[in-house]
Each structure stands twice: as structure tokens, then as C-alpha cells.
C-alpha positions in Angstrom: 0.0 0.0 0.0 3.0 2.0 1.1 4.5 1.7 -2.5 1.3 2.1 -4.2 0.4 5.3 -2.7 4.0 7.2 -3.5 3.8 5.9 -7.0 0.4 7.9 -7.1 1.5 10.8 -5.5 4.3 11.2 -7.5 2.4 10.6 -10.7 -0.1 13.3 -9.4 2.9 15.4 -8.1 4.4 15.5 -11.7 1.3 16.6 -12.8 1.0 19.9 -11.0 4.8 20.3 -11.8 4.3 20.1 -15.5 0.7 22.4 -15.3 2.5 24.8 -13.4 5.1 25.4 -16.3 2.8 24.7 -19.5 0.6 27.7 -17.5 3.9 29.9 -17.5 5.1 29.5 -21.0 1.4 30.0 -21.9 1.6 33.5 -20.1 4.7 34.4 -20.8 3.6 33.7 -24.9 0.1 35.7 -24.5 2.1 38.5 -22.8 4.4 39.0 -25.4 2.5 37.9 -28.3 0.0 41.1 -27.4 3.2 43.7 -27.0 3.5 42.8 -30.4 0.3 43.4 -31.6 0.7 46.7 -29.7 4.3 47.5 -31.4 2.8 47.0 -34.7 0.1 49.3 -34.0 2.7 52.0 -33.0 5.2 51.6 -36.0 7.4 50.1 -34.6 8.9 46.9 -36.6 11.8 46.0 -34.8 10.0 46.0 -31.5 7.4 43.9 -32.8 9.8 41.5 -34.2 11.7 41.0 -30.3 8.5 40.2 -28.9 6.9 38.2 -31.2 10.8 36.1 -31.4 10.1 35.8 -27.9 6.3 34.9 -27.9 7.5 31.9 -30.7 10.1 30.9 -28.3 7.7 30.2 -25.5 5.1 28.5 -27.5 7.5 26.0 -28.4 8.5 25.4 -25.2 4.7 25.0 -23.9 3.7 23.0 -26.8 7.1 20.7 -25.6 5.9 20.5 -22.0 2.1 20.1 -23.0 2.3 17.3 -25.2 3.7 15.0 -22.2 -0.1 15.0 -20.9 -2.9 14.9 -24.0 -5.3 17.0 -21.2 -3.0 19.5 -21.4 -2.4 19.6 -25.1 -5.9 20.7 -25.3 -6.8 22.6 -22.4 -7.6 26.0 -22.4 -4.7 27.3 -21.5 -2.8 25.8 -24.1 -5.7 27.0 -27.1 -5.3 30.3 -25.5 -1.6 30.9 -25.9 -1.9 29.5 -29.7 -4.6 31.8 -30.2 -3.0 35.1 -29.0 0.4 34.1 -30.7 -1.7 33.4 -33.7 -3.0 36.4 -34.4 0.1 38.5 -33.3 1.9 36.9 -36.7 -1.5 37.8 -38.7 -1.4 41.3 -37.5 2.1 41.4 -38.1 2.3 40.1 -41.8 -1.1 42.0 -42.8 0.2 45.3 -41.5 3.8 44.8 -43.2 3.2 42.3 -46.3 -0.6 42.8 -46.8 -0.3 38.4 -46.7 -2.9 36.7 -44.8 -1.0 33.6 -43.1 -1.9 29.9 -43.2 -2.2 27.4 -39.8 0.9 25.6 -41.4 3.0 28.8 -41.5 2.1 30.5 -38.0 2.6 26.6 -36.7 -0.5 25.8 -34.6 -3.7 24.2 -35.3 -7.1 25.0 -37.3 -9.2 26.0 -34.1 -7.2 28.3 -32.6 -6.3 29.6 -36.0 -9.8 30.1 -36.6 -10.5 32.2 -33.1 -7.4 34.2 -34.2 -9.1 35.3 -37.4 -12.0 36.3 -35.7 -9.3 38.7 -33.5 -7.4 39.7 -36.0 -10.9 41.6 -37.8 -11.1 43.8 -34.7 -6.9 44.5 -34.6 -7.7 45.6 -38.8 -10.4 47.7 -37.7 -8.4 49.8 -35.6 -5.8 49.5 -38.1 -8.2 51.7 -40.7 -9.6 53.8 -38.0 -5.6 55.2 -37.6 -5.0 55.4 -41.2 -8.3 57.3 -41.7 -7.3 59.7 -38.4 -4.0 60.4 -40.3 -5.3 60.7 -43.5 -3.8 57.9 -45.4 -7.2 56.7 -46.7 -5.5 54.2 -49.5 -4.0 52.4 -46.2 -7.1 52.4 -44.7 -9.0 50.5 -47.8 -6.1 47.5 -47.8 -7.0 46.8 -44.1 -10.4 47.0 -44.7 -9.8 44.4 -47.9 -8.0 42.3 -45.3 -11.0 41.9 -43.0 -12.9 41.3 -46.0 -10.4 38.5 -47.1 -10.9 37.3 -43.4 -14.5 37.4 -43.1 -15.2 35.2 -46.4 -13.1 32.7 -45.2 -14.4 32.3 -41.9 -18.0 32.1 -43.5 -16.6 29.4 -45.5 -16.5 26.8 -41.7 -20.4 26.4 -41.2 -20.1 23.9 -37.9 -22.0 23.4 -34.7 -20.3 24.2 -31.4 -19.7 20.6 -30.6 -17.1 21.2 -34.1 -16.2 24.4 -33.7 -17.3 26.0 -30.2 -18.1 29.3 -30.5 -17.7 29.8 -34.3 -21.1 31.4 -35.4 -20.8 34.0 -32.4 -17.3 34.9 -34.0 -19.0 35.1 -37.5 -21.4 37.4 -35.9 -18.8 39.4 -34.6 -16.8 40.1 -37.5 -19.8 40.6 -39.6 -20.7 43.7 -37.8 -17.0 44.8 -37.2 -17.0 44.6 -41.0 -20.1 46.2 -42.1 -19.2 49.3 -39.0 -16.0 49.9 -40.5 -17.0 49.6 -44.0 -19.4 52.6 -43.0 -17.0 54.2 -41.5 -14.6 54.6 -44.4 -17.2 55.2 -46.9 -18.1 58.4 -45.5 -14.2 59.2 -45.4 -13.9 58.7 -48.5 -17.2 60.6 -49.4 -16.0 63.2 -47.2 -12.7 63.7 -49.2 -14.2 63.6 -52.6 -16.3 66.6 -51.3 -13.3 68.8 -50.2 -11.1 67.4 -52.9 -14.4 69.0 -55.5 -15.0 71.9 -53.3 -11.2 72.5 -53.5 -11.2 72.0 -57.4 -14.1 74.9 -57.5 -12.2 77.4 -55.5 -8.9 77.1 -57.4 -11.0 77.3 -60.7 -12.3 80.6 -59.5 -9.1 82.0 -58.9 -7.6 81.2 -61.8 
């Protein structure tokens, strides 16, 4: 019994060990996954670049650790940190190549890919709300094409939750990001035809 009950405490021991560095990786990855995303929105490549480096680093370290226990290779935790570092590389290589990544290229799986996506639509939207507040309205229609691009594939993965948990609420969500910004810009761009013609009007007079 003696025997018995150390083998199972040390199995169970090992256990909180290994959870309690799968949940540090997967904060430290979240943590500097979003910095990134935050860089980016700033300008600021090379700062993006050191934190996403470091945000890679960690997820391979987690996804190491996790896969020594299949209920931690698919706990929440795990889906979280693969989600957040997801959609720092989408932001990162929309904002700078205009290229929307695949699962096989970020490096994680199709669900958490998926919920990245869905993420990503609301880090574009602020992306042509900044373009359109400094005037760079061109800018501002290649994000919005991104979250276009996004939206059509993510209408494309018509599951139940018990496939896809959550999916049709993230569908949802990106539909209306889409059609608000899509407003948004059209009356920018409305709004600068107008001076653009009013401006052309006033010259012609004083010529």
C-alpha cells in the first residue's frame, strides 16, 4: 500500500509540476504575443519582431511541456496561448506584407487559427480607423480588404459548437466589425471627394 500510494503521488505530483510550467510558458507567450500586436500598432517593426521572437520561443517550449499530458495539449490554456500568438503573426504580416498567413505557417492548429481570425478583424479595424485619423485613406482601404479576405473565409466553416465551439458568435462578430468599418470609411472617403471637388471649385475661380 506504502508503495502504491508514493507511485500515485508522484504521478499526481508530476502533474501539478508540469501544469504549473505549461501555465507559465502559456503567459509568458500571451504576454508578449499582445506587446506585439501593440508594437505593430505603434510603427514600430523591430519592437514587434523581439516580442513576437520571444512569444515563438515560448510556445515551443509549452507546446514541448504540453504534449507529455494529451489534457494539457488541449486545455484551455494551451488553445489560449496558440490563439494570442496566432494572431500577433496575422497582424504582423497583414500590416507589413498585406499576406494573410496559413495554420501551417504561424505553426498551430485549425481551431485556434480560426478564433485568431476572428481577433485579428477587430486589430484591422483599428488599423483603418488610424490610417483614416492620419489621412492615409489608401492604407485604410487595404485593411479593410483584409478583414474582407478574413470574413469570407471564416463564412466558409459552417459547424455546430460541438465542431467548432463558438464559431457562429465569432462570424457574428466580425460581420458587424465589417459592415461598422465599412461605413466608417465610406463616409471618409465621401468626405474627401467633397473637399477634394470643393477645393477644385475654388482654385478654378481663382484662376
Amino acid at each position: 500500500m506504502k508503495k502504491l500510494l508514493k507511485e500515485m503521488r508522484g504521478h499526481f505530483d508530476s502533474q501539478v509540476e508540469l501544469r504549473e510550467k505549461v501555465s507559465e510558458a502559456s503567459r509568458g507567450t500571451i504576454r508578449s504575443s499582445s506587446r506585439s500586436i501593440s508594437a505593430i500598432h505603434r510603427g514600430d517593426k523591430r519592437e514587434s519582431q523581439k516580442f513576437l521572437k520571444d512569444a515563438k520561443a515560448r510556445i515551443a517550449v509549452m507546446m514541448k511541456l504540453a504534449r507529455e499530458d494529451q489534457e494539457l495539449a488541449t486545455s484551455g490554456m494551451v488553445f489560449s496561448a496558440q490563439q494570442e500568438y496566432a494572431e500577433a503573426e496575422l497582424v504582423r504580416a497583414l500590416a507589413l506584407k498585406g499576406k494573410l498567413l496559413t495554420p501551417d505557417e504561424i505553426g498551430i492548429p485549425y481551431k485556434p487559427y480560426l478564433s485568431a481570425l476572428a481577433d485579428t478583424a477587430g486589430e484591422l479595424r483599428r488599423m483603418v480607423l488610424d490610417s483614416m485619423r492620419g489621412g492615409d485613406l489608401r492604407k485604410a482601404e487595404k485593411a479593410l480588404g483584409a478583414m474582407d479576405e478574413i470574413f469570407e473565409l471564416m463564412m466558409e466553416f459552417d459547424y455546430t459548437d460541438s465542431v467548432l465551439p463558438g464559431m457562429r458568435r465569432r462570424q457574428d462578430t466580425v460581420r458587424q466589425i465589417l459592415e461598422k468599418t465599412r461605413g466608417d470609411l465610406t463616409l471618409a472617403l465621401r468626405q474627401e471627394r467633397l473637399e477634394r471637388a470643393l477645393r477644385e471649385k475654388h482654385e478654378a475661380r481663382r484662376a
